[in-house]
Every structure is written in structure tokens, then in C-alpha cells.
N, C-alpha and C positions, 0 to 999 in steps of 0.2 A: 805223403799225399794228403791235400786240406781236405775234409768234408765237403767244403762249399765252393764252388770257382764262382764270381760273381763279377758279369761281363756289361762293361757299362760302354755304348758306344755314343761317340762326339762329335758335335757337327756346330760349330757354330755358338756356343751356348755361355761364352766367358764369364758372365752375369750369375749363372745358376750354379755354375760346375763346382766352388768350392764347398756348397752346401751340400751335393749329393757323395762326394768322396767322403767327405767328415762324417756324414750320417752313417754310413758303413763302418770307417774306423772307428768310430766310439762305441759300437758292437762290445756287449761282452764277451760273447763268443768268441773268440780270436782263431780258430780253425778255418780260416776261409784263407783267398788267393783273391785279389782284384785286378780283374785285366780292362786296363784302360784301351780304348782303340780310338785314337786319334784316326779319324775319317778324312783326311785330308783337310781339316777347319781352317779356314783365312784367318779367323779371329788369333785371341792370347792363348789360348785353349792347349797347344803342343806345351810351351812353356808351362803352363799350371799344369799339366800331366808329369814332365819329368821333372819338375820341384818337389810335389808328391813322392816320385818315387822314388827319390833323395832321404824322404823322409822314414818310408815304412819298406821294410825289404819284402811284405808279402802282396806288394805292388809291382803289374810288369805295363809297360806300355807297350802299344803297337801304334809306329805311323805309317801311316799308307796311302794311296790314293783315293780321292773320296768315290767314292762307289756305291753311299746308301745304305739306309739302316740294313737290310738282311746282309749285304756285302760285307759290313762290318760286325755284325752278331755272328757269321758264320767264323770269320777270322778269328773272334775271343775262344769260341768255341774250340779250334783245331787246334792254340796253343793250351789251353784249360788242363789240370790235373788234377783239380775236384774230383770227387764222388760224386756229386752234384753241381750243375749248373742252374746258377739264376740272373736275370736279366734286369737291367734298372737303367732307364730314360735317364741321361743326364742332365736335362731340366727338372726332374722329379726327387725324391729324396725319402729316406726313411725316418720313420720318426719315433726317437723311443732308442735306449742301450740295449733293451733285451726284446729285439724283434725278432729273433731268430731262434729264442728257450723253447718254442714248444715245437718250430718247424725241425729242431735239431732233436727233441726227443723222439718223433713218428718219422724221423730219417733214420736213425738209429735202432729203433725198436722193429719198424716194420718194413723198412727198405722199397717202398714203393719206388711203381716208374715215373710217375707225376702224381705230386702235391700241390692243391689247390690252397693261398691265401687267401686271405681280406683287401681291402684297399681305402681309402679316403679318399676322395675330391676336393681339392685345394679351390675355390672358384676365386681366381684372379683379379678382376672384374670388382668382386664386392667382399673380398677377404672371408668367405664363406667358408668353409670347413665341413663336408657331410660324406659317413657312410655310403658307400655305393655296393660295396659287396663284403657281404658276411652273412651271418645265423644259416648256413649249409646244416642240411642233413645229415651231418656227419657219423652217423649211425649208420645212416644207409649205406653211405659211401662206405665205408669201415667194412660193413658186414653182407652186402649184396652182388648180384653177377654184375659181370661186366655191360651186360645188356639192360638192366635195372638201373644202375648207375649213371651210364647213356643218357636213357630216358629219362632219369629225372634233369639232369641240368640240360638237357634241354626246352621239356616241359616247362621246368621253375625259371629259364630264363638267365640261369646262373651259367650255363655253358661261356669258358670265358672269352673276352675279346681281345685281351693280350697276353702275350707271352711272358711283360714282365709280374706277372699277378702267378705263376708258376714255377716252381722246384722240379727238376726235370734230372733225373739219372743219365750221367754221361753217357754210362757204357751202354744204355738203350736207343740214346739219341746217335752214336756212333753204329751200332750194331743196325741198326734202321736207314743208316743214312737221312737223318730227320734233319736237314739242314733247310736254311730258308730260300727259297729263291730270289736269285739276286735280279736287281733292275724292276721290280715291283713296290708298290707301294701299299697295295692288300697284302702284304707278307704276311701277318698274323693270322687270317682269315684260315688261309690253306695252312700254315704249321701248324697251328691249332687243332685243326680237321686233323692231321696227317697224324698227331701225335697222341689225341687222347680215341682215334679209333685203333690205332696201333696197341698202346698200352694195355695190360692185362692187371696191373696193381694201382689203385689210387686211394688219394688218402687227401686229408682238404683239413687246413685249422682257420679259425675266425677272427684269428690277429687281422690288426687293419692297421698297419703301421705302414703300407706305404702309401706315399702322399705322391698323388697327380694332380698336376697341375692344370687346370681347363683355363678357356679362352683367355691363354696368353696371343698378345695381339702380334705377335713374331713369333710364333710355331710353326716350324715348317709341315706339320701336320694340320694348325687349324684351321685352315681350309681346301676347299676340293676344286680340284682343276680339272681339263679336259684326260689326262694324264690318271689321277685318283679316279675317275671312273672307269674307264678301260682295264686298269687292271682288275678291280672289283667285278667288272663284266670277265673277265680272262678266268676270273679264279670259279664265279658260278660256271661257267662252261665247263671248266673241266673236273668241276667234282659232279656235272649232271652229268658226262663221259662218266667218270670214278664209279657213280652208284650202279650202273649197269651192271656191273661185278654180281653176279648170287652173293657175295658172302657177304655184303652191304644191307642185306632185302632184310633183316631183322632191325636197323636204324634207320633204312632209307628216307621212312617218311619225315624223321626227327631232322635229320642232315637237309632235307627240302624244306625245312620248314628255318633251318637254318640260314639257308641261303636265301628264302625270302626276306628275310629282318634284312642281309644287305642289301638285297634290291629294294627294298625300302628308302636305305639310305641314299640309293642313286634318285629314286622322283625328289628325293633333298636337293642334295646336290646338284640337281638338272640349272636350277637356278644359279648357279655360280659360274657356269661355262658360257664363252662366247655364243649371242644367239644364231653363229651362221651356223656351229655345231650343232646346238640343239635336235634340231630337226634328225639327224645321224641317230644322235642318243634316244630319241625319243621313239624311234622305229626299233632300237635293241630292249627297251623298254618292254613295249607293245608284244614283242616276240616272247620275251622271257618273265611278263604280267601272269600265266599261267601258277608261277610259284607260287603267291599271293594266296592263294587259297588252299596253303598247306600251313597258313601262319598260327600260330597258336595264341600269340600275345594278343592282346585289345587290338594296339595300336599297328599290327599288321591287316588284322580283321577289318579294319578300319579304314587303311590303304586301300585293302581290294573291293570293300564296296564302292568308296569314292570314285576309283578309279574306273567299275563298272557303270554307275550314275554318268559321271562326269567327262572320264578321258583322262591322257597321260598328263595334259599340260596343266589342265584346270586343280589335277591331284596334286601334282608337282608342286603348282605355287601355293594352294594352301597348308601341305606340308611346311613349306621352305616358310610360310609366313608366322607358324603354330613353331615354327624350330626358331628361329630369331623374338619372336613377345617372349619366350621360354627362356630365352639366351640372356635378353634385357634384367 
């Protein structure tokens, strides 16, 4: 059994994909398993997976029908025999031989259920290279309740926004049933939620060795359609259902304050959808504008006054305006 299953799923990406496998196989660590999951990709993509695994025997492929990033993370998942499961964008890459020395000594030593890393931001655009997440309190983390812990990442902001930025214990995420829902496009949002309020061990290092890549202009992620907001609207409905629960009422307001940063993101996004929709989106807005005032960061605080000044639309566009001068 490898320590590490590390599940890369593929959709399209021929261009990036040789650089994200090689940055795994030049690992020093050799204890891992890499499950590649051919998502049903049009492109060269199935060929560079089983050349690959010509090459290295602790390479397994899965082709299948494309189905979607969670459809296809779930599949790495149920073939994995890791100790550990990790997640890696196959546009994205690791960077460095020994990214894995200090994640494999605090998996070994203290066996948490989720490890939080580091990350970089690759920006596209302008060959930028910058820190986006690291210097955790990793004291705290290390040495506090689970309700202390909680609150800090989400207080600090550091609560994270992907799955691949996490080291995650199989036999927890199987014992849980912490699988992604498939056919969504905010799948990170709610596995994230599902998974670090479930967990009872966490542990976080400040290696920043893996590289995402931002505004590539053919990212099926970089931008938002009528489709990317409804599920984001799917996922706040049903974790503001979820917190109902008493045994939520100790994070609740952290988890609400959470879900306002993504309604945040939808008065962004409003601007990218056809405008006969608008109008649709801009009433679930208005409904679900309440959260706003549980936000903690500047730039939610900032939302909800705009938006009480102003209104949904006039918020909307100078978000979406303040989000693209920022982009340039």
C-alpha cells in the first residue's frame, strides 16, 4: 500500500499534461501511486496517459465517459490504495523534487485526517509567480480544538478553496462517504465544508510547491456561466439547510460568513451571464444578500454596504469592473 494516491483528473488539457505528470515522477519520495482519469478528453490526452503508464508501473489510467471534474475525482478516488489521497489539476504542476519531505513526515508522525499545504499562483497573462497561501499558524493548528482551528481559517481567510491544496486520509474520506457531487461545478465549495467539519485531526505545512495556473484564456474553469452560478447558488442553499443542525451552532456564524465570500463571487460573475438571465439571478441575489453581513474580510464588508447604498446591479458591475483592472 503507497502512502500517497495522487488523483489527477483530464479533460482536454494536451498542452500542460506532460508537465504535470513529470512534476510528480521526479518526486523524491517514490511511495505514491498516480491515478490518471482520462475524462472522456477529445484531445491527445488518452494517448499521453497510456505512454505514461508504459513508462512507470506506479501509474494506473482510468478512461471513461466525460462526466466532470467531481465525476472524475470520485473515480481516482474508489480505485486509490493510498494511505493518503491528493488532488492535482492537470493544467497545474508541482514544482520542486522534495515537495512531499515535510507533508510525508506530519503524515507519518501524526496521521491526521486533512493536511493543509501551500500554493503559488502561476499568472499566465504576465509570467508572474506569487505566494497565495502559506505562513499558517501552524501551532495552532498542531495544538488546538477542533473549534479553535475552525475559527481561525476561517477568521484568517485561509479556510481553503480547493481540494487540490489538501492531503486527505482515505480511510476517512471512505468511512464518511466524503465523495464529490457529481454534475456541479462548485464541487470544492461543499467537499471542503463536508470535509474539514467532519474531521477531527488537522495538521497544515507552508511548502508552496504547487503551481496554479490563473487566467489561462482556455480554462474550462476561467470563467463563469449561467451553469457556474447556480450551482454556487445549489451549494449556499443547502449548507444554509446543513447549519440548521444544533451541532453546527458552535461554527455556524464562520460557515455563514463563508458562504458569503461565494455570494460575493456570484454579484462578479452576474456580469458574465446572458442579460435576459440576469434579471433570474439578480432576484436569488437579493434573497440570499442577507449573508453579506456575516462577512468578515474587508472586501465582503464592502460588498454589503455597496450593495445596501447601491443595489444588486450597480454592486455587480463595479465588482465585475474592480475584478477585470485587477486581472489586467
Amino acid at each position: 500500500m503507497p502512502l500517497i494516491s495522487v488523483i489527477i483528473p483530464i479533460y482536454n488539457v494536451e498542452k500542460y499534461l506532460p508537465k504535470c505528470i513529470d512534476g510528480v515522477l521526479q518526486q523524491d519520495f517514490k511511495d505514491i501511486e498516480i491515478i490518471l482519469v482520462n475524462d472522456g478528453s477529445p484531445d491527445n490526452c488518452p494517448a499521453i496517459c497510456d505512454e505514461y503508464a508504459t513508462q512507470d508501473e506506479r501509474i494506473k489510467v482510468i478512461h471513461k465517459k466525460n462526466g466532470g471534474l467531481s465525476d472524475a475525482r470520485n473515480a481516482g478516488i474508489k480505485i486509490a490504495t493510498g494511505q493518503y489521497l491528493m488532488f492535482l489539476d492537470s493544467d497545474d504542476y508541482w514544482s520542486g523534487e522534495n515537495c512531499l519531505q515535510n507533508i510525508v513526515v506530519r503524515l507519518k508522525d501524526y496521521q491526521p485526517d486533512v493536511l493543509l499545504h501551500g500554493c503559488m499562483d502561476y499568472y499566465v497573462n504576465n509570467n508572474q509567480l506569487k505566494v497565495s497561501r502559506s505562513n499558517y499558524n501552524i501551532n495552532l493548528i498542531r495544538n488546538s480544538s477542533k473549534e479553535q482551528i475552525l475559527k481561525y481559517y476561517f477568521e484568517s481567510g485561509q479556510f481553503p478553496g480547493s481540494a487540490w491544496i489538501n492531503v486527505v486520509k482515505r480511510e476517512f474520506v471512505l468511512n464518511n462517504n466524503l465523495f464529490f457531487i457529481k454534475g456541479i461545478k462548485a464541487e470544492d465549495i461543499d467537499w471542503l465544508l463536508n470535509v474539514y467539519l467532519t474531521a477531527q485531526k488537522f495538521d497544515a505545512v507552508d511548502d508552496t510547491f504547487y503551481i496554479y495556473l490563473k487566467h489561462r484564456t482556455d480554462s474550462i474553469t476561467g470563467t463563469a456561466d449561467i451553469k457556474s452560478c447556480d450551482d454556487v447558488f445549489f451549494t449556499i442553499r443547502k449548507w444554509i439547510d446543513t447549519l440548521q443542525d444544533p451541532k453546527y451552532n458552535y461554527i455556524k456564524p464562520h460557515v455563514l460568513s463563508h458562504l458569503a465570500y461565494q455570494l460575493m463571487t456570484l454579484y462578479i460573475s452576474l456580469n458574465n451571464i446572458p442579460k435576459e438571465q440576469r434579471k433570474i439571478k439578480e432576484k436569488e441575489l437579493k434573497t440570499y444578500s442577507y449573508l453579506l453581513a456575516y462577512g468578515k474580510l474587508k472586501k465582503i464588508k464592502l460588498t454589503y454596504w455597496l450593495n445596501k447604498i447601491c443595489g444588486v446591479l450597480v454592486t455587480s458591475y463595479l465588482l465585475y469592473l474592480f475584478y477585470k483592472i485587477k486581472k489586467s
